[in-house]
PLY file of the C-alpha trace (Angstrom):
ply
format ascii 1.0
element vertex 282
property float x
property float y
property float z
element edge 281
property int vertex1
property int vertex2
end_header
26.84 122.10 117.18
26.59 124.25 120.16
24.03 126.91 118.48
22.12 124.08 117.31
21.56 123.05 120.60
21.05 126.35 122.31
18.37 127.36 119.74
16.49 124.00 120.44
16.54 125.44 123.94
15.07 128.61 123.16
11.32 127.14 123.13
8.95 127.76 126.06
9.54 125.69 128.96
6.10 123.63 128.13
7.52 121.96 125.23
10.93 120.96 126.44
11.00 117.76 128.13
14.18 117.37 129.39
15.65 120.96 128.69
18.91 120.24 131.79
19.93 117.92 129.58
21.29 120.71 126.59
22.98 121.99 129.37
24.59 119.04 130.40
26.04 118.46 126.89
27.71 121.64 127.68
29.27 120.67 130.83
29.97 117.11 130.17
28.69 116.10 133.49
25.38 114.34 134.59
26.46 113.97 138.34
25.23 117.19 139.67
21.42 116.40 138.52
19.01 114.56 139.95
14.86 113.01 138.94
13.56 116.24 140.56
15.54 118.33 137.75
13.10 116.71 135.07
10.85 119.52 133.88
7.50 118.08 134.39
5.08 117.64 131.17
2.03 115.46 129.95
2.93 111.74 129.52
2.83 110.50 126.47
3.03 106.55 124.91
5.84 105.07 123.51
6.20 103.55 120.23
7.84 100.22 120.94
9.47 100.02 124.18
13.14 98.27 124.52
16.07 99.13 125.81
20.49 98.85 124.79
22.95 97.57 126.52
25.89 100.09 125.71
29.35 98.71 124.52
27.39 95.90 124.15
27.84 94.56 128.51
25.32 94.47 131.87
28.26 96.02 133.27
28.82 93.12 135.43
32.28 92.47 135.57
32.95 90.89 131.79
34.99 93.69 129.89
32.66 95.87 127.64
32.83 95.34 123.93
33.79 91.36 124.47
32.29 88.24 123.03
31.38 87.34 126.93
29.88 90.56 127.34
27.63 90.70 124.20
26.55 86.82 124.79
25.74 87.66 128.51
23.65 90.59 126.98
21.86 89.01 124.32
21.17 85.57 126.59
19.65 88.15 129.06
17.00 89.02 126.33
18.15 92.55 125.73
17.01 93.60 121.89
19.93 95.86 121.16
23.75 95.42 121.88
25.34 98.30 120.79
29.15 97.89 119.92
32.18 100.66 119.01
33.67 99.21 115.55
36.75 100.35 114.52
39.12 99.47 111.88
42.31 98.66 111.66
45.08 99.74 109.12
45.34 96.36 107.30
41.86 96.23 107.22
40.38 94.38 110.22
37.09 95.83 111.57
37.14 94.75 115.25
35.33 96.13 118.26
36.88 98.55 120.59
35.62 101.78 122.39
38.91 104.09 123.19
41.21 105.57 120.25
44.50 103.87 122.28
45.76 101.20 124.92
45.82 102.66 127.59
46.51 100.55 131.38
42.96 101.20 132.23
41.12 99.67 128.98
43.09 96.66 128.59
46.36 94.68 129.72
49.03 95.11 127.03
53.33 95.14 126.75
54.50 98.13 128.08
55.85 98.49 124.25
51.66 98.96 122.93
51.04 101.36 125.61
49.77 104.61 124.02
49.55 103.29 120.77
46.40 104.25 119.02
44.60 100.93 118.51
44.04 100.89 114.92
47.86 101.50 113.49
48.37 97.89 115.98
48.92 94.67 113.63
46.99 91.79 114.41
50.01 90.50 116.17
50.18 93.42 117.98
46.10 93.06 119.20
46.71 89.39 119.93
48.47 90.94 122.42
46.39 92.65 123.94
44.10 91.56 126.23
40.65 93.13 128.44
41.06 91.24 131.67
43.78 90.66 133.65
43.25 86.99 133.28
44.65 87.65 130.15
41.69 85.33 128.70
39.24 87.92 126.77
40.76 89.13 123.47
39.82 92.17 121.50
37.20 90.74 118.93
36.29 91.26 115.19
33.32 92.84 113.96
32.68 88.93 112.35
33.10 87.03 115.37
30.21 89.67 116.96
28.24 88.74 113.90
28.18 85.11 114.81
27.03 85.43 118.07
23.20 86.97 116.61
22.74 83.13 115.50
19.78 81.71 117.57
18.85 84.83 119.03
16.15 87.51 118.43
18.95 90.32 119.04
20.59 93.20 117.02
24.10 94.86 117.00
24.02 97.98 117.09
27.22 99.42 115.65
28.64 102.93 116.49
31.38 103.57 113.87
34.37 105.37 115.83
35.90 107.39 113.41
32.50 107.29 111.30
34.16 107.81 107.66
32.73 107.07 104.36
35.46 104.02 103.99
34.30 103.09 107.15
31.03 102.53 106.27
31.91 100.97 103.46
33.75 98.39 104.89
31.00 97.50 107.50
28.31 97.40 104.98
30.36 95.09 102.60
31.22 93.08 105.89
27.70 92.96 106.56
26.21 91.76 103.27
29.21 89.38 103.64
27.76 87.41 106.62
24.30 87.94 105.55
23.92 90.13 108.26
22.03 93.38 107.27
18.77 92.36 108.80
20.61 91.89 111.83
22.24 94.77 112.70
21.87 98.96 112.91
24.03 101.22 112.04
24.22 104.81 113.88
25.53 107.41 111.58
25.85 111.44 112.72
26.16 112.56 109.21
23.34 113.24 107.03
25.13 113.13 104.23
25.84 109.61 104.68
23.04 108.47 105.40
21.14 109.76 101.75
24.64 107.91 100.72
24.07 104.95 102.41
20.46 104.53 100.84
21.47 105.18 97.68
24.19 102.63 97.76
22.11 100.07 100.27
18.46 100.31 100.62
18.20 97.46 103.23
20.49 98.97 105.15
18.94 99.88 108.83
19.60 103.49 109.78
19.93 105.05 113.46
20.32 108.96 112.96
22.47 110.87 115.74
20.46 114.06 115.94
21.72 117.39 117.29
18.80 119.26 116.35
15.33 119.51 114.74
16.74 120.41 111.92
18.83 116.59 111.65
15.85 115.10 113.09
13.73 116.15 109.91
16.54 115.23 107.57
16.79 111.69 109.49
13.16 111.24 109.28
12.60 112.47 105.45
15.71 109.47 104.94
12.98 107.10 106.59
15.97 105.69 109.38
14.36 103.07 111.60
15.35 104.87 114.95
16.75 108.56 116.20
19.40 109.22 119.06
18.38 112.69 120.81
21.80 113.50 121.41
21.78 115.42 125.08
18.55 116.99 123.66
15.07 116.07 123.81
11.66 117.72 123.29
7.79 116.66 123.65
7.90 118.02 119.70
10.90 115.98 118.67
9.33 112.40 120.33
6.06 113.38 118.50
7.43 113.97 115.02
9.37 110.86 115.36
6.46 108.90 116.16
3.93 110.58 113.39
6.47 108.79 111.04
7.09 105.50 113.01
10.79 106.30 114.26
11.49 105.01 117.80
13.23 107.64 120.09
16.34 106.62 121.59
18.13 108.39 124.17
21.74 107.56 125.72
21.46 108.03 129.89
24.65 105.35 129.94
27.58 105.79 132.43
25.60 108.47 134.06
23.92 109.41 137.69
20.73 109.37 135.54
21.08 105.59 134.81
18.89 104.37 137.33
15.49 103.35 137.57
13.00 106.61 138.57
14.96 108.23 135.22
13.92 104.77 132.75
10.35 105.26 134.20
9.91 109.05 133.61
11.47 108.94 130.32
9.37 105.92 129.34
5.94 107.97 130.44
7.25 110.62 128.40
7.12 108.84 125.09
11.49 107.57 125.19
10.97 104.29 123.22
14.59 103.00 123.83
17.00 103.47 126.56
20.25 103.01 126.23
21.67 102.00 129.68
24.54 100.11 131.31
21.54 98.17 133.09
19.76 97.50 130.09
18.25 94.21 131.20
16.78 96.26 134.15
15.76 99.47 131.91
13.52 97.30 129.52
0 1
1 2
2 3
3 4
4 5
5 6
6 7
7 8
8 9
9 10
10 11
11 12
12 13
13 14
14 15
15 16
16 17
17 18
18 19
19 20
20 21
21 22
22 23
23 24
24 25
25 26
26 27
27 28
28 29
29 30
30 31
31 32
32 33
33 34
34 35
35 36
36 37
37 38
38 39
39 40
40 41
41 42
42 43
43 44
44 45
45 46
46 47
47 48
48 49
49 50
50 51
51 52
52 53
53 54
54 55
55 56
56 57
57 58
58 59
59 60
60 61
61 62
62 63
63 64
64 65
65 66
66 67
67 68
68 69
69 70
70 71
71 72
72 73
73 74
74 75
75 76
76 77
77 78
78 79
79 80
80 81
81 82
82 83
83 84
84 85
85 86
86 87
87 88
88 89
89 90
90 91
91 92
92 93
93 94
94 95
95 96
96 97
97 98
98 99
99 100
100 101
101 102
102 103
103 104
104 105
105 106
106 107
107 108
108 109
109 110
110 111
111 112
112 113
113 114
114 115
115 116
116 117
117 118
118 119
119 120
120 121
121 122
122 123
123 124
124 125
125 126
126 127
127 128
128 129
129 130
130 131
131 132
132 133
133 134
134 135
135 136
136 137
137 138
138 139
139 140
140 141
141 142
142 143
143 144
144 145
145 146
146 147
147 148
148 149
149 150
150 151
151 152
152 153
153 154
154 155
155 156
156 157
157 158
158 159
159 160
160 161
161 162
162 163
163 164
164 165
165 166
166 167
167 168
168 169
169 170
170 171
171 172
172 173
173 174
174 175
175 176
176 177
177 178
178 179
179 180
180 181
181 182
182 183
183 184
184 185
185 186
186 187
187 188
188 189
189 190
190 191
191 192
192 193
193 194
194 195
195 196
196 197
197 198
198 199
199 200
200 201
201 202
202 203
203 204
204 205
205 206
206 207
207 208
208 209
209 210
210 211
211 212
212 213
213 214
214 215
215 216
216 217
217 218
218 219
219 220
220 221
221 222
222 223
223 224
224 225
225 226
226 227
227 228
228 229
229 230
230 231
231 232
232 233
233 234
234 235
235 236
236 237
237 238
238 239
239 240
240 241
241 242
242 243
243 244
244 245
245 246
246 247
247 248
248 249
249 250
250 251
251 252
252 253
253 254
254 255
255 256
256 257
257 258
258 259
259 260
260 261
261 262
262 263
263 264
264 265
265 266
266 267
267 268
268 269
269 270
270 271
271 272
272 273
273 274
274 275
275 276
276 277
277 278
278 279
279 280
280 281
């Protein structure tokens, strides 16, 4: 991963658009960079401007990945919620970012603490709550579902764990509730995406790219949008656009979430943001 990203690097400082940001993937941190970082290149349009809300929240004091959240989000006239979906061992697919309970993602018995979420019964989860108030539960991928009725929005759903049973079970979950039209699915793998259209056409694809290599792969599989994952080039936007992909890139939870970054991104051809603000970054 980190070659692929270095050699994406390599090219001349005319075609790189945001070329701190490779480096950045390396050191994990955004907080040392600021808008006068951005390496300065000709504007270009977007392809069809929106923005995400990520884990699904405004970030305005309803717990992330919650029914609340996601209605507040989706009443606001965001397009995209994007939501972690997990699953559990007896089979429940249910929405939660972190691998465990921990004291500072939820309010749980001292007996769940540490447990990694998706060995918990659904006994155990009923348990466990994401505010104090003790009135927000963990929900199910279904109940998320419901909540598109009435509105123009789509889920976006990040698979934690992404696995071929995974998948699977989200997809069959999907066609379930009638749902395919409504949602995206953001895969990392290649591989599963050629699976995934082989197995469901209708299916709607966003590609997590590491390189130019995955972004040709992603656009030969015709996906409906790419993630530039801490990458991004003036080259990469325009491929994706010569096809019709919208270019998303994930500034979330970062100093770079704010809103001189949403407008020199969107000048630079970034067709979706996905921000913690995203009924601000539209």
């Amino acid at each position: 991963m980190a070659t692929s990203l270095i050699e994406e690097t390599k090219k001349p400082l005319s075609t790189r658009l945001l070329p701190f940001l490779a480096s950045l993937f390396f050191s994990g941190c955004f907080s040392y960079y600021s808008i006068e970082d951005l390496a300065p290149i000709a504007p270009q349009a977007t392809l069809e401007r929106s923005s995400i809300a990520h884990r699904g929240s405004l970030h305005r004091e309803i717990p992330e990945n919650s029914l609340p959240a996601i209605t507040q989000t989706l009443r606001s006239g965001v397009q995209f919620a994007e939501v972690d979906v997990r699953q559990s061992t007896d089979g429940d697919l249910f929405l939660f970012h972190d691998g465990s309970i921990q004291t500072d993602n939820s309010f749980a018995p001292p007996e769940l603490k540490g447990r990694k979420v998706q060995e918990l019964s659904r006994t155990e989860r009923a348990q466990v709550w994401l505010n104090q108030a003790k009135t927000i539960s963990i929900p199910l991928l279904s109940d998320a579902l419901k909540l598109l009725k009435d509105t123009p929005g789509t889920l976006q759903v990040d698979l934690k764990g992404e696995s071929d049973p995974l998948l699977d079970s989200v997809i069959h979950e999907l066609r379930r509730t009638n749902a395919l039209s409504r949602v995206t699915i953001q895969l990392r793998s290649p591989l599963r995406i050629a699976r995934i259209r082989e197995n469901e056409p209708r299916a709607r694809i966003v590609a997590r790219c590491l390189d130019a290599a995955q972004l040709t792969q992603a656009i030969d599989a015709k996906v409906e949008a790419v993630e530039l994952e801490r990458w991004i080039t003036a080259d990469a936007i325009k491929a994706a656009h010569d096809a019709g992909v919208r270019v998303i890139l994930n500034i979330a939870s970062t100093h770079l979430d704010k809103p001189e970054t949403w407008s020199y991104l969107r000048a630079r051809g970034v067709d979706t943001i996905m921000s913690d603000h995203a009924d601000m970054a539209r």
